[in-house]
C-alpha positions in Angstrom: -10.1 -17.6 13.2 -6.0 -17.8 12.8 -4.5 -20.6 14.2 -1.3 -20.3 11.7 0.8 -20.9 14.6 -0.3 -24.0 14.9 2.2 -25.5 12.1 4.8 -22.4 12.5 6.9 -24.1 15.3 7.5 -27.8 16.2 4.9 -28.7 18.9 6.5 -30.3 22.5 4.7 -33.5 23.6 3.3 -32.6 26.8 5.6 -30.3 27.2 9.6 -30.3 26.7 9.8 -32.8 29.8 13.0 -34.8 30.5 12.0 -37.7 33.0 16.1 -38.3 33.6 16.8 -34.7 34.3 13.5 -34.4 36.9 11.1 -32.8 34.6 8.1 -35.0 33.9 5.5 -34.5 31.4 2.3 -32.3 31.9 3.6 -30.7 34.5 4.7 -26.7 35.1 8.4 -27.1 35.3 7.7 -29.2 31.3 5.3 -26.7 30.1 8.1 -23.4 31.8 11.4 -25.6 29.5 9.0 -25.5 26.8 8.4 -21.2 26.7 12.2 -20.9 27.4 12.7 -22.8 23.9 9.8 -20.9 22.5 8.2 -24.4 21.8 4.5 -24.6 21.2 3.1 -26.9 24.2 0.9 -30.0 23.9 -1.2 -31.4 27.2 -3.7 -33.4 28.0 -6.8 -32.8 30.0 -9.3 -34.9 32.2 -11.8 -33.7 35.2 -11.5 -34.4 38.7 -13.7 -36.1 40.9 -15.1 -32.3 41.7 -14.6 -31.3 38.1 -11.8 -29.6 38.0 -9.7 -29.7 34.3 -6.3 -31.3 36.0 -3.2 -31.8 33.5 -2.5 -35.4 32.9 -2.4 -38.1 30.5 -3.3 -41.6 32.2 -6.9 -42.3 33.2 -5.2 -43.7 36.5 -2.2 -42.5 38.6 0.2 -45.7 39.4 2.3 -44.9 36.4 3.5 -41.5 37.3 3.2 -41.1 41.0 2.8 -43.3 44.0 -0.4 -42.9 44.3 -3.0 -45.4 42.7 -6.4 -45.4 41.2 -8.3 -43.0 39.1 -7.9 -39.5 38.3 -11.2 -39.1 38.5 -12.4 -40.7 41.3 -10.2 -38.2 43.3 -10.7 -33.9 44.0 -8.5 -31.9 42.8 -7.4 -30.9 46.1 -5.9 -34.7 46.7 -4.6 -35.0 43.3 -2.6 -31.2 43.9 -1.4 -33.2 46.9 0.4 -35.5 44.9 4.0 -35.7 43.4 5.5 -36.8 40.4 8.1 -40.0 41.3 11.0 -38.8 41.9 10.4 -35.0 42.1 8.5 -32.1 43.9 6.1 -31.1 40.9 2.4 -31.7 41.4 -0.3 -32.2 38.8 -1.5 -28.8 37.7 -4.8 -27.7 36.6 -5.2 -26.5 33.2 -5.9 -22.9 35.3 -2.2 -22.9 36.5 -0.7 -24.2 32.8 -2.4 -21.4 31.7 -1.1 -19.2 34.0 1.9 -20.5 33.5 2.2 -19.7 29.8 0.8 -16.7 29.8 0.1 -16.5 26.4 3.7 -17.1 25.1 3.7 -19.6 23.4 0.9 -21.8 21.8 -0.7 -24.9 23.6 -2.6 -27.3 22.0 -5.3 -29.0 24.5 -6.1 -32.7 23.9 -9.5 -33.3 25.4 -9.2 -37.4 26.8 -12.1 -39.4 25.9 -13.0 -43.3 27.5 -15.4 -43.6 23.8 -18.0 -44.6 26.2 -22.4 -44.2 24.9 -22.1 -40.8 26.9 -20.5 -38.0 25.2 -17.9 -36.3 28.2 -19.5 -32.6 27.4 -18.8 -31.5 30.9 -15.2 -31.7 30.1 -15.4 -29.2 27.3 -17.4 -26.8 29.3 -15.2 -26.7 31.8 -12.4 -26.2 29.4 -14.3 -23.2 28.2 -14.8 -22.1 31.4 -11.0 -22.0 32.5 -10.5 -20.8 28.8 -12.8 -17.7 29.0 -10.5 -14.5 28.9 -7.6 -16.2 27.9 -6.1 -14.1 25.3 -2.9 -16.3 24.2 -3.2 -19.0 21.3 -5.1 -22.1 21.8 -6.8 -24.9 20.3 -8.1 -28.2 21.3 -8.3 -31.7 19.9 -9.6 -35.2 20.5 -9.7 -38.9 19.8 -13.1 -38.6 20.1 -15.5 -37.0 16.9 -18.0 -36.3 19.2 -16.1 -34.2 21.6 -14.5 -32.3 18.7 -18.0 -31.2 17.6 -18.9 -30.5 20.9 -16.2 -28.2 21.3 -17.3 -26.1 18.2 -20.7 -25.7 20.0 -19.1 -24.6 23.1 -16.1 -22.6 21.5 -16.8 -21.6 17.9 -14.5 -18.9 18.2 -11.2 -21.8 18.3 -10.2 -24.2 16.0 -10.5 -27.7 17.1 -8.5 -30.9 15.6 -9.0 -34.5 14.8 -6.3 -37.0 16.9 -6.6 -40.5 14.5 -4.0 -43.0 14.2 -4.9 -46.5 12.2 -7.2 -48.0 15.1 -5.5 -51.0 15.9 -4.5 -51.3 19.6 -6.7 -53.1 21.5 -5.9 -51.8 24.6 -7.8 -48.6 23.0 -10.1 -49.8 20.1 -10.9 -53.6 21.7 -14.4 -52.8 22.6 -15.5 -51.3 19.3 -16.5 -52.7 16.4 -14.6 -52.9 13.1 -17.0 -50.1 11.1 -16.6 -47.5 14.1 -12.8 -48.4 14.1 -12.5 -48.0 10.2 -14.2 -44.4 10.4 -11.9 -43.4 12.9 -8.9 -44.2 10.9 -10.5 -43.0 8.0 -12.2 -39.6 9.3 -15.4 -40.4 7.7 -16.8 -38.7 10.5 -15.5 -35.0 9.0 -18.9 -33.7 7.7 -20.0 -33.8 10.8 -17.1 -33.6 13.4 -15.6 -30.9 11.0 -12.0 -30.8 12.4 -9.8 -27.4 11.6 -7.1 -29.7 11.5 -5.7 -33.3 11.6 -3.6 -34.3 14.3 -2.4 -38.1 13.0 0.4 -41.1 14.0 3.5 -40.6 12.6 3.4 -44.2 12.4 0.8 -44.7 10.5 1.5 -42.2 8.1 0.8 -42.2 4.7 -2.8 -41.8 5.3 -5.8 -41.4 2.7 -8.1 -39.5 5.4 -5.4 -36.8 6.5 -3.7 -36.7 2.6 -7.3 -35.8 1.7 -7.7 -33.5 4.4 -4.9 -31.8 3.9 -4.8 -32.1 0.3 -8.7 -31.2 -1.0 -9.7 -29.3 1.9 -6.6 -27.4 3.0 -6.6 -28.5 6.8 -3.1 -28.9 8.0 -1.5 -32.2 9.6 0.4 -32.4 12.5 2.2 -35.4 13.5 2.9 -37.3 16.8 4.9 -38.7 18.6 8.3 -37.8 16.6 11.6 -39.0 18.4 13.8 -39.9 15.5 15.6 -38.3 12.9 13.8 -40.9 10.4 10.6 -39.4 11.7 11.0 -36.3 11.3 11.9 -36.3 7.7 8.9 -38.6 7.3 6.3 -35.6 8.6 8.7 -33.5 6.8 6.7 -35.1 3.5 3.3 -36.1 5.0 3.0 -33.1 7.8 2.9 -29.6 8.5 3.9 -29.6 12.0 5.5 -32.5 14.3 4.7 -33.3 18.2 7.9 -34.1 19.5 9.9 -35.9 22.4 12.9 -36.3 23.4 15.0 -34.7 21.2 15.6 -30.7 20.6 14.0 -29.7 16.5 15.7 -26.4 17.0 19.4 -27.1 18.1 21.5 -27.2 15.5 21.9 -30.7 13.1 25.4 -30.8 14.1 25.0 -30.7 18.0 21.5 -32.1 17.5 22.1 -36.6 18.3 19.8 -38.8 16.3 17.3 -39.5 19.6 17.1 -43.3 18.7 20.3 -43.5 20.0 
């Protein structure tokens, strides 16, 4: 398979979205700034109450609508009903994103786990299912080892990715133990998960799993979340590709302000 595109153009962090201008991540009117700039797209994916792949980060829904509870306790016809604050756009399924791109640009699907005992396989078969007869480029990643091996059951013919970060946070890594949270950070899990490529914290870069990866088994490294001009010449040494926000790669250095201002 040819993903190459993958590291050929900087990657927009759920979209090119600008929260002070009225364009709020993982929706369309992100994902349609995005093709205009001829930015590759990142999203996030999660299933609806009926199992429908929606477009959105947060397990719950306080943070960017008025709405509250969780994504998936809801259909997808009550979560379409919803608005972003401040704006008209709705959360989109990853049938309308799709639709949406049409195949002009790359998009990189995150698959969200909860790292719970059961492995979330319906959410990569219904992935598959919206991706079937999809012809523009695609690949798909995850937190989770288990979902990323899953996905090369369900969708040998893409490439799928490795999300790791040095697993810290215990709002994310609290509940598991300190060998499972030193694999993660370390990929030990690659004979088995077999990631096409290693999606990995800017922060937390240098790294010995994705400098190996990258390094002995020629998988490429992408890098996320870049907002500073710091950053980016950080991944410039450590990275193939960044996943950026708030801040334009491709305008021009001059006209381009450092975004940590």
């Amino acid at each position: 398979m040819d993903f190459s595109w993958l590291t050929r153009r900087p990657i927009a962090h759920r979209g090119l979205h600008d929260a002070a201008a009225g364009v709020i991540e993982n929706t369309l009117p992100a994902a349609r700034a995005a093709v205009v700039r001829g930015f590759s797209i990142e999203c996030d994916v999660l299933l609806s109450a009926d199992a429908e792949v929606v477009v959105f980060h947060d397990d719950t829904l306080e943070r960017l609508t008025t709405a509250e509870g969780r994504v998936a306790d809801r259909t997808f016809a009550e979560l379409a009903a919803l608005t972003m604050r401040g704006t008209d756009a709705a959360i989109p399924s990853l049938g309308q994103l799709l639709a949406t791109i049409d195949g002009r640009v790359g998009l990189v699907i995150e698959l969200k786990s909860t790292f719970g005992p059961d492995v979330e396989t319906g959410l990569v078969e219904r992935v598959a299912d919206a991706l079937r007869g999809y012809a523009g480029p695609v690949v798909t990643k995850s937190f989770d080892p288990r979902l990323v091996a899953v996905a090369h059951r369900v969708m040998p013919h893409l490439a799928h990715g490795i999300v790791a970060e040095r697993a810290r946070d215990p709002k994310w890594y609290g509940g598991m133990g300190a060998a499972r949270r030193f694999v993660l950070t370390h990929l030990l899990h690659a004979p088995w998960s077999r990631p096409d490529f290693v999606s990995y914290s800017i922060d937390d870069l240098p790294a010995l799993g994705p400098s190996i990866a990258r390094r002995l088994f020629d998988r490429p490294v992408i890098t996320w979340t870049v907002r500073t001009a710091d950053q980016r010449a950080k991944a410039a040494r450590w990275a193939d590709q960044i996943v950026f926000e708030g801040f334009d790669p491709a305008a021009p250095a001059a006209a381009r302000p450092d975004p940590a201002n």
